[in-house]
C-alpha positions in Angstrom: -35.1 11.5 6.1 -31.7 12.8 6.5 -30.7 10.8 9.6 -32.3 7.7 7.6 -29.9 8.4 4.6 -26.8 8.8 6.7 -27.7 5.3 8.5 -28.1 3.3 5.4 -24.3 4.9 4.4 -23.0 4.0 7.8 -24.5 0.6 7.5 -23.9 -0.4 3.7 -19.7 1.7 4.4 -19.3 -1.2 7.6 -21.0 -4.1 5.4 -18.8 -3.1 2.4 -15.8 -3.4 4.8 -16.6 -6.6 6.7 -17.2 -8.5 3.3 -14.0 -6.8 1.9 -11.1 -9.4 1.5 -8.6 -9.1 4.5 -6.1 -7.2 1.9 -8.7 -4.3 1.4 -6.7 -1.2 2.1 -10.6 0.2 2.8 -10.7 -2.2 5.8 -7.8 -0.4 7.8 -9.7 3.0 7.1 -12.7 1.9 8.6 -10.3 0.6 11.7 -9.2 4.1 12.0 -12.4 5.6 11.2 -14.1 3.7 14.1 -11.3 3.9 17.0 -10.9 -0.2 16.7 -7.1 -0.2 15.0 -4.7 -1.3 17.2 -2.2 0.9 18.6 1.4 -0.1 18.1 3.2 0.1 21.6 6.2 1.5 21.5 9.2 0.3 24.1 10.3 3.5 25.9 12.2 1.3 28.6 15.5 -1.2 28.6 16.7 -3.1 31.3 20.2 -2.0 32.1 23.4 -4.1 32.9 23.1 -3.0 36.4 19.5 -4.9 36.0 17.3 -1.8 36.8 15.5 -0.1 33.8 15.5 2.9 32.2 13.3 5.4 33.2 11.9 6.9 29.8 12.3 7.3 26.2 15.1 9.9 26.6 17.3 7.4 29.2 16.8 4.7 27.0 17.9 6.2 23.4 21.1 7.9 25.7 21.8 4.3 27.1 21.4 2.9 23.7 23.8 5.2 21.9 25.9 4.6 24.9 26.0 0.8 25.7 24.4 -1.3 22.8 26.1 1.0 19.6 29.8 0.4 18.9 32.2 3.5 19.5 33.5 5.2 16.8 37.6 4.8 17.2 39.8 5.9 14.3 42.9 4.2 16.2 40.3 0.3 15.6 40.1 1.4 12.0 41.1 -1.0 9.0 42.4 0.5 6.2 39.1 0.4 4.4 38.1 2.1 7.2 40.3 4.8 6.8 40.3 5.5 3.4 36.7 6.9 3.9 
């Protein structure tokens, strides 16, 4: 009986999320819930100047703050820049 009861729930919880509408915040529990959300992929590498790429996470953010930020130079300051 119990198994029963706990596979009515199972079935009415998924039916209840199918016929949800799409903006149903119950419908992104049940993708978690079942293992079918998709994972969000997360770019670890860049392709350098030199045209090779970085080789993880940690390379990457140091060539980041290295090459794609602009340096911080008092001496290129404007004077709204330097009154702060």
């Amino acid at each position: 009986m119990h198994k029963l009861l706990i596979k009515k729930n199972t079935n009415y919880g998924k039916k209840f999320c199918t016929l949800a509408p799409a903006n149903n915040p119950w419908n992104e529990i049940y993708r978690i819930a079942t293992g079918k959300r998709k994972q969000i992929e997360l770019t670890t590498t860049l392709r350098k100047k030199d045209r090779t790429m970085t080789k993880d996470l940690q390379e990457t953010i140091k060539y980041t703050l290295e090459n794609i930020t602009p340096e911080d130079n008092q001496n290129n300051d404007n004077a709204t820049h330097k009154q702060i």
